[in-house]
N, C-alpha and C positions, 0 to 999 in steps of 0.2 A: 655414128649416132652417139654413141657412148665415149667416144676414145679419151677425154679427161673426162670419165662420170664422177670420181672420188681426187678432189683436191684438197688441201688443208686446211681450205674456210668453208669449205663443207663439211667437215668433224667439227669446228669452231662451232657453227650453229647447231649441230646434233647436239654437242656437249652442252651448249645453252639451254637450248630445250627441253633436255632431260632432266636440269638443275630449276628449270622453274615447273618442269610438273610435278616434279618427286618433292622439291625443299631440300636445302643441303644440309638439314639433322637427319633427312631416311636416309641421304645417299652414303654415309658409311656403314650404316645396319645393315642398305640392300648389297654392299661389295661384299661384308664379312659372309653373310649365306649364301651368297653365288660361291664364295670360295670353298665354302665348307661343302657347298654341293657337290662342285665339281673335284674334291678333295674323295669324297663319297664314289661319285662314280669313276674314278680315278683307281682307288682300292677294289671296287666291284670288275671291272676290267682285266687288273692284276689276275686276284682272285679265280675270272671264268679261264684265263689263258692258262692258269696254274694249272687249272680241273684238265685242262684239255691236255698239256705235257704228261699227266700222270694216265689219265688214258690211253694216249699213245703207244706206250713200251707194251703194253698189256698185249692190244694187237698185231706187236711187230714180228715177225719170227726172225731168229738167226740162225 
């Protein structure tokens, strides 16, 4: 049913259609904050795995 669901003229009209709902003055404002978000939870990510490395030894025994 699906087996070609995603071929390359169907990004062609996605990309279309996101350039005439948004206007192509929003679409580099909406790239820059998608980046900066996922810049954001990129560092928050880091940051929880850190928390978790420094917990670990605590309850290790040798």
């Amino acid at each position: 049913m699906f087996r070609n669901g995603l071929e390359p003229w169907h990004l062609l009209i996605v990309a279309i259609v996101v350039i005439v709902l948004f206007g192509s003055k929003k679409l580099p404002d909406t790239a820059r904050s998608l980046g900066k978000s996922l810049r954001i939870l990129k560092s928050e990510t880091r940051a929880m795995k850190a928390d978790e490395v420094e917990e670990r030894p605590d309850t290790a025994v040798s």
